[in-house]
N, C-alpha and C positions, 0 to 999 in steps of 0.2 A: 257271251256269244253262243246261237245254237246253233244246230246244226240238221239240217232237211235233206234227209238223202234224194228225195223224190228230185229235188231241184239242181242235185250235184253233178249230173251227165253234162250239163251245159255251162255248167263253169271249168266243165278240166279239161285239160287241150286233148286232142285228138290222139297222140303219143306219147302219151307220160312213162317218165324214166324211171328205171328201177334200182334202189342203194338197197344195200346190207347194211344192219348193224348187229355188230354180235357183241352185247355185253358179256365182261369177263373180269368183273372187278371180286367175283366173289371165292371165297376161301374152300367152299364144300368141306364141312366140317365133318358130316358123317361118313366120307372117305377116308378119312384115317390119315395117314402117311404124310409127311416132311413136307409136302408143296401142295398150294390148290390143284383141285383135280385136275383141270384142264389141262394142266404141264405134265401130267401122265402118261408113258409112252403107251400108246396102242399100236401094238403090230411096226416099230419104229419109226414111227414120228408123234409127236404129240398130240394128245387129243385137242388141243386148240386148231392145235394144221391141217387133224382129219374134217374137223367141224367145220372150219372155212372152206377147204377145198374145192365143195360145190358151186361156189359163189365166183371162185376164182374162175372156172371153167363157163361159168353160164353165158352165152352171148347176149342174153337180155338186163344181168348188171353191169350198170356204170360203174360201180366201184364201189368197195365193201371199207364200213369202218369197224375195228376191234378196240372195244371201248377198255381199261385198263386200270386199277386202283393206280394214283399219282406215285406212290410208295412201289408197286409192282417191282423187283429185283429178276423175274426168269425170262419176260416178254423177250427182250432182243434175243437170245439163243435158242428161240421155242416156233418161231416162223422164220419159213425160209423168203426171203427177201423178192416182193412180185411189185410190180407196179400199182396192180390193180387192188389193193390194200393200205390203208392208212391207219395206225395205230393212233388211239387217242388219250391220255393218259388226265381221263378225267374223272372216274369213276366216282359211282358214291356206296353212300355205306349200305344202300338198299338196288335191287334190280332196278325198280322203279325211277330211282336217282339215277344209276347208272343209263340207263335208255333216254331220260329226259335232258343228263349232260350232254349224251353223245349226239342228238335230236339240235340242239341249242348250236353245235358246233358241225356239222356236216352241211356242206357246197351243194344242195340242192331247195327245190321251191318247194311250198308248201302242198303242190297237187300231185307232188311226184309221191310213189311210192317207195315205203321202207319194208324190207322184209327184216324181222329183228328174230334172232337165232340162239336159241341158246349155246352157250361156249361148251359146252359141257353134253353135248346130241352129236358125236360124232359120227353117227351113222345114215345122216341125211345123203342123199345120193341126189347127181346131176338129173335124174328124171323128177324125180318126188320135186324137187325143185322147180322143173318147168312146169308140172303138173298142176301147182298152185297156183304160178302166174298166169296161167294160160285159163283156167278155172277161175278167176278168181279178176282178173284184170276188167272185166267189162261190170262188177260190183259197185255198188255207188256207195256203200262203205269200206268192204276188204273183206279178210278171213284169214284162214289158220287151216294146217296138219292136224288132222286127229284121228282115233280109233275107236272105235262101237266099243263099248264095253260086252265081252264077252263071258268073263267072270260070273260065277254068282254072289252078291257083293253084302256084307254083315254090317251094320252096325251094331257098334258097340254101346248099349244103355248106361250099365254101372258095373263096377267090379275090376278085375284085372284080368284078362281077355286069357293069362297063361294058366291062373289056375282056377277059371271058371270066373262068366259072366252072364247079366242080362246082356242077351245078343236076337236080331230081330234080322230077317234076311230084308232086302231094300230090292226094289222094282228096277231090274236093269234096262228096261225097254226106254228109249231117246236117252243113255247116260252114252257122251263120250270121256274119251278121255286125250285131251288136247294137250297135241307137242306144237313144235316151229320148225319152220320159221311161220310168223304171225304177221299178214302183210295190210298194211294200212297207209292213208294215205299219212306224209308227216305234217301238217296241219291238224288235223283230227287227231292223231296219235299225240301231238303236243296237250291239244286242248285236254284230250279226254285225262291224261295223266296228271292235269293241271288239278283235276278237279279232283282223282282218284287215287294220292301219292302212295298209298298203301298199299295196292294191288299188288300180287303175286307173278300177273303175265297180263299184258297186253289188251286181250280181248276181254279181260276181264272190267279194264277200266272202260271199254266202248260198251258193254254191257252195262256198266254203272249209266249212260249218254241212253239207254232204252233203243238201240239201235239194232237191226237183225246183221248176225253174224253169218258168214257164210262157212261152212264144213266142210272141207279135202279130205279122203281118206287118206292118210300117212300108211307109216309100213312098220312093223314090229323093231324091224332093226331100228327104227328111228327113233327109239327110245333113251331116254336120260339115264346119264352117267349118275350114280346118288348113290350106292355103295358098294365092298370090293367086287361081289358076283355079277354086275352089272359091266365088269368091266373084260372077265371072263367070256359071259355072254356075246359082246363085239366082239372080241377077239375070234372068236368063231369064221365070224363074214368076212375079217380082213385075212385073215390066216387063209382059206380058201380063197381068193381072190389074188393071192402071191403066187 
């Protein structure tokens, strides 16, 4: 099956609906500590409950799924209980796996869109959130949160980078650097992962499909949880925000 965006305006209805899915089956290893990251308290509640929050509040989702290793032990005492959520307890052993179980199993059509989130970005905010849908909803493929790379950015040649290497600076002009939520339509999002079970995020499997992706500036705070300082760093914005 392929796929022609040129031709896609007039196959998708007029008001296409919008789902969350937040995969959460994975462990986050280089967090350290007793539980996967998500079930980490930020600023008292957990980073899974800060990470969905946005979705609960948005009036343009129908209703968010949090996708779950089958095995999972913390999920029921880690969200506080909303309608507009449904836990799925299908996960697999890759992101990939996990977005195309919870794809396979969520109550909507294939022209509807899916924003997919990661569990572990607790710092997504009810605007950055509309900001995509609103940006991004009249696209005949989707798009994604990101940031310019403002860095000045090294590659590493050979050696070991702590006590000296071949190192070469890299051209940061058109480098982003892409968080989520990542919003696609879930037909396309099936297909594309069908083809791409490997992929790391999203848009990377629609770029495997030679498709143009679309760019939302995201916000610094909406960056991934990935080790302890990171966790520090949020705490900042919710600490002020109490």
């Amino acid at each position: 099956m392929s796929f022609d965006p040129s031709n896609s305006p007039s196959v998708y209805p007029a008001h296409p609906r919008y789902f969350g899915l937040i995969p959460a089956a994975g462990v986050g290893a280089r967090m350290g500590g007793q539980r996967p990251k998500q079930y980490l308290d930020l600023a008292g509640r957990s980073v899974l409950q800060r990470s969905l929050d946005s979705f609960l509040v948005s009036p343009h989702i129908v209703h968010t799924y949090v996708v779950v290793s089958p095995q999972d032990e913390w999920i029921d005492s880690m969200l506080t209980p909303n309608s507009r959520y449904s836990v799925l307890r299908c996960g697999g052993e890759t992101r990939a796996q996990t977005v195309q179980n919870g794809l396979q199993q969520i109550a909507c059509l294939e022209t509807d869109w899916v924003l997919v989130h990661d569990a572990a970005r607790p710092g997504l905010t009810p605007a950055l959130l509309e900001k995509l849908i609103i940006e991004v909803a009249d696209d005949a493929v989707g798009g994604l949160l990101a940031l310019p790379v403002v860095d000045t950015l090294k590659r590493v040649r050979g050696g070991d980078p702590a006590v000296g290497a071949s190192v070469e600076t890299v051209n940061r002009e058109q480098m982003w650097q892409a968080q989520t939520p990542q919003m696609f339509r879930k037909g396309l999002l099936q297909q594309a992962l069908q083809v791409c079970p490997q992929v790391t995020d999203e848009a990377s499997a629609i770029e495997a499909m030679h498709l143009p992706i679309r760019l939302v500036q995201g916000a610094l705070r909406n960056r991934k949880l990935t080790v302890p300082e990171d966790l520090e760093f949020l705490s900042l914005y919710f600490d002020q925000e109490q």
